[in-house]
C-alpha positions as a Python dict, from the first residue, in 0.01 Angstrom:
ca = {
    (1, 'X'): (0, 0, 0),
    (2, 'X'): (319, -205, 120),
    (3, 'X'): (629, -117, 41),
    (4, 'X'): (685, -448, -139),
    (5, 'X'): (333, -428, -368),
    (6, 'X'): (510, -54, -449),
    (7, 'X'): (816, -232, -548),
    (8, 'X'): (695, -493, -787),
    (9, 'X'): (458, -172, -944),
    (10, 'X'): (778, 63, -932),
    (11, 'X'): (1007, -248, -1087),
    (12, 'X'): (735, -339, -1353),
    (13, 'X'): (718, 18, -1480),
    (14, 'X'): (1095, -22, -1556),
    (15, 'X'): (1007, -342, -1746),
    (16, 'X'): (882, -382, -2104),
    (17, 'X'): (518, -507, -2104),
    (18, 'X'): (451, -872, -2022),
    (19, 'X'): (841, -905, -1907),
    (20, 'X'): (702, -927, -1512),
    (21, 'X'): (780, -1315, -1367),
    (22, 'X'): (396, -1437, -1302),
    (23, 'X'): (297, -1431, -956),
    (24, 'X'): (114, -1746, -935),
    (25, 'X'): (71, -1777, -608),
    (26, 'X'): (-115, -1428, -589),
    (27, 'X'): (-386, -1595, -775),
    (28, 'X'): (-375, -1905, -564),
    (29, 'X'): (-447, -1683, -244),
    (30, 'X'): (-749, -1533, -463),
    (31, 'X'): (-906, -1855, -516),
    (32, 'X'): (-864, -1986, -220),
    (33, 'X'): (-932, -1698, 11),
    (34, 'X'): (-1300, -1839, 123),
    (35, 'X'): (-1115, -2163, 227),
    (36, 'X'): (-798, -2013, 382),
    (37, 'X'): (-826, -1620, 406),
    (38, 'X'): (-463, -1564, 293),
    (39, 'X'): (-447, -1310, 68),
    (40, 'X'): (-254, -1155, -206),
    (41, 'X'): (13, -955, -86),
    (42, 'X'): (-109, -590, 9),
    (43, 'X'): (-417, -638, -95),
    (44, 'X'): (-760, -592, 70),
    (45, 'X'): (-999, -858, 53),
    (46, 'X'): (-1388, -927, 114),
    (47, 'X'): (-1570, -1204, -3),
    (48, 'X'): (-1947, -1124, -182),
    (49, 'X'): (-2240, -1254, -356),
    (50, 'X'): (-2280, -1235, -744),
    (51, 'X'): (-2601, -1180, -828),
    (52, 'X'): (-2706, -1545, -911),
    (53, 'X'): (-2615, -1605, -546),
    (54, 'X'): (-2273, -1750, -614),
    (55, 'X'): (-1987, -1643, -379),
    (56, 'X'): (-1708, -1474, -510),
    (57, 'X'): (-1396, -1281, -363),
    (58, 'X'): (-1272, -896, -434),
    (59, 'X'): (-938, -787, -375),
    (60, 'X'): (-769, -455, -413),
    (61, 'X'): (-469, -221, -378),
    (62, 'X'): (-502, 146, -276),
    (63, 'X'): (-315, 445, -500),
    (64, 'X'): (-281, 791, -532),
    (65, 'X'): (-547, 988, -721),
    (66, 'X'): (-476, 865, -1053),
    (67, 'X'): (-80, 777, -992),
    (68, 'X'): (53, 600, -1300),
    (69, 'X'): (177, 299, -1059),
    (70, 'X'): (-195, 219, -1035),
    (71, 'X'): (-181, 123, -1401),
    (72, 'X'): (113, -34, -1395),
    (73, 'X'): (-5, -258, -1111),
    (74, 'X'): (-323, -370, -1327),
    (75, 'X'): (-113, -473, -1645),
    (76, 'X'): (97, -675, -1383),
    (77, 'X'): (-211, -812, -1214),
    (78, 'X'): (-315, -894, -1598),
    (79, 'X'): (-16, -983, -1752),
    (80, 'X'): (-22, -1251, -1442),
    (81, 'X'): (-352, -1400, -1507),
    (82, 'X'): (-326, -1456, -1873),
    (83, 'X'): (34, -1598, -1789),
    (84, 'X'): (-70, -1845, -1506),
    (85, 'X'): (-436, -1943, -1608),
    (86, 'X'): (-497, -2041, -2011),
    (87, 'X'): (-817, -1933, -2078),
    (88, 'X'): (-963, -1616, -2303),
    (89, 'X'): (-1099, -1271, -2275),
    (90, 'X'): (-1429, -1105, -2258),
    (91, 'X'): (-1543, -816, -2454),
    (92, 'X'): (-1431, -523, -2351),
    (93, 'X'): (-1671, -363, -2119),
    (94, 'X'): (-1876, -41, -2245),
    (95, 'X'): (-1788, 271, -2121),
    (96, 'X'): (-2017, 393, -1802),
    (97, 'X'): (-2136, 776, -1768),
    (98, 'X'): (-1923, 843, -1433),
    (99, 'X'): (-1745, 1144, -1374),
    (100, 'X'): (-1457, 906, -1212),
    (101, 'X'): (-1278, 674, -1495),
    (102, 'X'): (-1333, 260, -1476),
    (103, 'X'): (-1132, 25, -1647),
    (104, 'X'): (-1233, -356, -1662),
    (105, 'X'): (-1090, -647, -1825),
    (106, 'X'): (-1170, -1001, -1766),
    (107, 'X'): (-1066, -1329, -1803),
    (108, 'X'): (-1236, -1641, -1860),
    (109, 'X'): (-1109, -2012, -1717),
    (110, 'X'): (-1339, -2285, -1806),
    (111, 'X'): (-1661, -2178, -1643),
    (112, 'X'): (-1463, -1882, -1394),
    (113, 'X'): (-1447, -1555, -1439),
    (114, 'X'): (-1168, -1349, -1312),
    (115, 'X'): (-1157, -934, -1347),
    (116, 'X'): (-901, -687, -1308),
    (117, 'X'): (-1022, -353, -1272),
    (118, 'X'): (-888, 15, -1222),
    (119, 'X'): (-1118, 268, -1079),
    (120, 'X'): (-1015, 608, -1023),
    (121, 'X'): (-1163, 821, -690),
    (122, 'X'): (-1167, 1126, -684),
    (123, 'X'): (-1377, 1208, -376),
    (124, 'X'): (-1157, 972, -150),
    (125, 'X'): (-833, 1117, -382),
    (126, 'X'): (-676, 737, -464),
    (127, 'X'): (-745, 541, -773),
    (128, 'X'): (-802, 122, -666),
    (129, 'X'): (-745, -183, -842),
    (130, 'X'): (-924, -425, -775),
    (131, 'X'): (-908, -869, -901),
    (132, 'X'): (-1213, -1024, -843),
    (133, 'X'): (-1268, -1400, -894),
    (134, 'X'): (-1614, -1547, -959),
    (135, 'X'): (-1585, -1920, -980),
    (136, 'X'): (-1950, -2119, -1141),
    (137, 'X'): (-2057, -2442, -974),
    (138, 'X'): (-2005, -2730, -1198),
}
């Protein structure tokens, strides 16, 4: 975790919910990352297969075991997808039998599917979030 990605989570816990400035660009980097391999600040990055085949990219930010800033950083990462990209939700996703907790929300842009999840670990003691984009051919 850099000191700046602590920052932003640190500022935006001081900050009433959806009050964070949109970090477009952070998204930008996401989409683009098979193209360019810049990526959102602080984050991790791999790129993957869906299972139709499709390539996709997965980023994410490392935590403390369950440390409230982990939270904070997934509302932001939220908060700045619904702000920069118009598009609408998915069901919520159904609860899975883990002893660890999972969070997932996602996001729908035309045919794209974007996800922002929180996943707590407690055999490696840190809690990651993680934004995954999943663009559909045309």
């Amino acid at each position: 975790m850099t000191p700046s990605v602590i920052k932003r989570a640190l500022m935006a816990l001081m900050l009433p919910a959806g009050a964070w400035a949109a970090d477009c660009q952070m998204l930008e980097d996401l989409t683009s990352y098979e193209a360019t391999t810049q990526v959102p600040e602080g984050a991790t990055c791999a790129p993957y297969l869906t299972l139709t085949g499709q390539g996709a990219v997965s980023c994410h930010w490392a935590f403390g075991f369950r440390d409230t800033a982990a939270k904070t950083w997934a509302e932001t990462l939220w908060a700045t997808l619904t702000t920069c990209h118009a598009g609408a939700p998915l069901a919520p996703d159904l609860r899975v039998n883990h002893p660890d907790s999972y969070d997932l929300r996602e996001w729908v842009v035309g045919q794209d599917v974007y996800r922002v999840s929180v996943k707590d670990k407690s055999g490696q003691d840190r809690t990651l979030v993680f934004l995954r984009f999943e663009p559909q051919p045309n």
